[in-house]
C-alpha positions in Angstrom: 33.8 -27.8 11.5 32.0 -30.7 11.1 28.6 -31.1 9.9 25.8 -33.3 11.4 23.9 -36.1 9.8 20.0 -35.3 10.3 20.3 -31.4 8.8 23.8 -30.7 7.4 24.4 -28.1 9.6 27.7 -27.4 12.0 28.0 -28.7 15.2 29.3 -27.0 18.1 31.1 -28.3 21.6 30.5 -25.4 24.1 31.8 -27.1 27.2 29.1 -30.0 28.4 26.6 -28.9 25.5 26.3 -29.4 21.8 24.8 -26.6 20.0 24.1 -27.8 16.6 22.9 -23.8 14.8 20.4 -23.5 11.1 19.4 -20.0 10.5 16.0 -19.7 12.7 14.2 -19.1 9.1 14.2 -23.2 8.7 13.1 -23.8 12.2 9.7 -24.9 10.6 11.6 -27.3 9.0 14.0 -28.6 12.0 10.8 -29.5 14.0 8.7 -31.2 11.1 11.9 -33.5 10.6 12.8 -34.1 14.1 9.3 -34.8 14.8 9.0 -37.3 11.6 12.2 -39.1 12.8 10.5 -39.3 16.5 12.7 -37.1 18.3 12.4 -35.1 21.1 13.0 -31.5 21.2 12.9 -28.4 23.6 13.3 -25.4 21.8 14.6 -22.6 24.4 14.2 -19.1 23.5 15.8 -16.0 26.0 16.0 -18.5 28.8 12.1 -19.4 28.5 10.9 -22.7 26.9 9.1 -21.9 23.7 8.2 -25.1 22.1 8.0 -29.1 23.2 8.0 -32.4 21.4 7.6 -35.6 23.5 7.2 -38.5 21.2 6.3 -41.2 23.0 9.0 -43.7 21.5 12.0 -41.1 21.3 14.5 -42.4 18.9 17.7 -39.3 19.8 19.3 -42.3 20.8 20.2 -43.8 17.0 21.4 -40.2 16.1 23.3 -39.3 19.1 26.0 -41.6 19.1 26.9 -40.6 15.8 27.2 -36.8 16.7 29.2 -37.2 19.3 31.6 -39.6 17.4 31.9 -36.4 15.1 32.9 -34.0 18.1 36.1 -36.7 19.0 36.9 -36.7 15.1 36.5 -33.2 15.1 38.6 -32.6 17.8 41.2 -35.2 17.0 41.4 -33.0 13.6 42.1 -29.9 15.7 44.9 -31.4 17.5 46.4 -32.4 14.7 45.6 -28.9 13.0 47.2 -27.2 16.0 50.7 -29.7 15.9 51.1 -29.2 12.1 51.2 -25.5 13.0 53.9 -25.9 15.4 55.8 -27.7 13.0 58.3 -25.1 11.0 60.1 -27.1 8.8 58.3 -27.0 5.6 59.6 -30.4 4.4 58.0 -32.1 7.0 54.9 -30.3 7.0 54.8 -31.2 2.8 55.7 -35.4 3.8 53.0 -35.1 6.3 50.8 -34.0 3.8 51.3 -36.2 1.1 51.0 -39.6 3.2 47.8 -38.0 4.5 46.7 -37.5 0.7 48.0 -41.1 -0.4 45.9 -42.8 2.7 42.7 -40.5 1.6 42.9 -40.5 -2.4 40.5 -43.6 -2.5 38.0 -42.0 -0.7 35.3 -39.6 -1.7 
């Protein structure tokens, strides 16, 4: 699972949502940094609003793009999880996984 830029946390896709989850001990935290970084949140709690922030220059825009380019890559890996496991020659599985280690090696 893929983790997100602002907090470090997992992000989620749950059909047409993104459901980015911090253990709601930090949520303190979550709110004084998305409000420091100007944006907006609606914190929904048992199908009630609970809290708003309306900044009146929202900047979700600079960090969106970003977490959704995460979701494709995450699912892209999950594809490519998913056809490794089909594969059942070992062999190939191993050559797969070297030339994915040689094109990686350099990176951190």
């Amino acid at each position: 699972m893929w983790k997100n830029k602002l907090f470090n946390y997992k992000i989620l896709e749950l059909k047409n949502n993104i459901k980015i989850g911090f253990p709601l001990n930090n949520i303190d935290m979550v709110k004084e940094k998305l409000e420091n970084l100007k944006i907006n949140y609606i914190i929904v709690k048992d199908k009630t609003i609970d809290d708003i922030y309306a900044h009146e220059y929202n900047s979700f825009k600079e960090y969106t793009s970003s977490v959704f380019d995460i979701i494709s890559i995450n699912n892209k890996v999950d594809k490519l999880c998913n056809k490794l496991k089909n594969i059942h020659d070992i062999s190939i599985i191993n050559d797969i996984l070297t030339m994915i280690d040689k094109v990686i090696e350099n990176y951190p």
